[in-house]
C-alpha positions in Angstrom: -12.6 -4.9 8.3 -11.3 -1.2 8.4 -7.7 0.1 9.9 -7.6 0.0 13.7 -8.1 4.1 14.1 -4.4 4.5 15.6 -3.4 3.3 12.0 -3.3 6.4 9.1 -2.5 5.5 5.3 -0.8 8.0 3.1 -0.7 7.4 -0.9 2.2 8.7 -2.4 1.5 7.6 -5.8 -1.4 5.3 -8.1 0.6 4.0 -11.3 -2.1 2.1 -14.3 -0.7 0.6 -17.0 -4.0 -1.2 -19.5 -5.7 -3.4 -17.1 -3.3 -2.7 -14.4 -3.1 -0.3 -11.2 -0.7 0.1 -8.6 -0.9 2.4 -5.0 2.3 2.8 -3.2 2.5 3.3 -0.1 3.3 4.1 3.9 0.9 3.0 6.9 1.9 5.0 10.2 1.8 2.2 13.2 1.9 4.0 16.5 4.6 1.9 18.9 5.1 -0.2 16.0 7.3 -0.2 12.4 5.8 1.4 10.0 5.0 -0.3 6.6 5.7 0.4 3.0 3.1 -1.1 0.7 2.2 -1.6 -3.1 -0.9 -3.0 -3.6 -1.3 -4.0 -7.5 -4.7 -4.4 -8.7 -5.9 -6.2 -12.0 -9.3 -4.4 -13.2 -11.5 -6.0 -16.2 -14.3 -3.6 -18.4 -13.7 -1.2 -15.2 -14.8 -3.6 -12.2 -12.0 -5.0 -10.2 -10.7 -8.6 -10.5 -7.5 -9.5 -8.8 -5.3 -7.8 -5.9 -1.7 -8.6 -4.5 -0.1 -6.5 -1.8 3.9 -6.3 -0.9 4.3 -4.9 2.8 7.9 -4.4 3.9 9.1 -3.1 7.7 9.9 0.6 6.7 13.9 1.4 7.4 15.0 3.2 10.0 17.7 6.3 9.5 20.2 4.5 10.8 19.5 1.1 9.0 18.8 2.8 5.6 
């Protein structure tokens, strides 16, 4: 299942450390909050094995 087309991602930075990769970051909701995301990604020999996400609301101005 792809992003509904209102939705845009934007990467702002893929960390790997051995076996290990991580992508933060923001989805753009339209009429909704935005989220801040790190997806983490365990890769073996090169093919990918194991994912976990963290999504958090994205702060507002005024609550940051």
């Amino acid at each position: 299942m792809g992003l509904p087309l209102e939705m845009k991602y934007e990467n702002q930075i893929i960390v790997a450390d051995g076996d290990y990769v991580m992508a933060h970051g923001r989805y753009t909701r339209p009429g909704g909050v935005n989220w801040v995301v790190v997806d983490v990604m365990r890769m073996k020999d090169g093919i990918f094995e194991e994912h976990w996400d963290v999504i958090q609301d994205e702060a507002t101005k005024e609550q940051s």
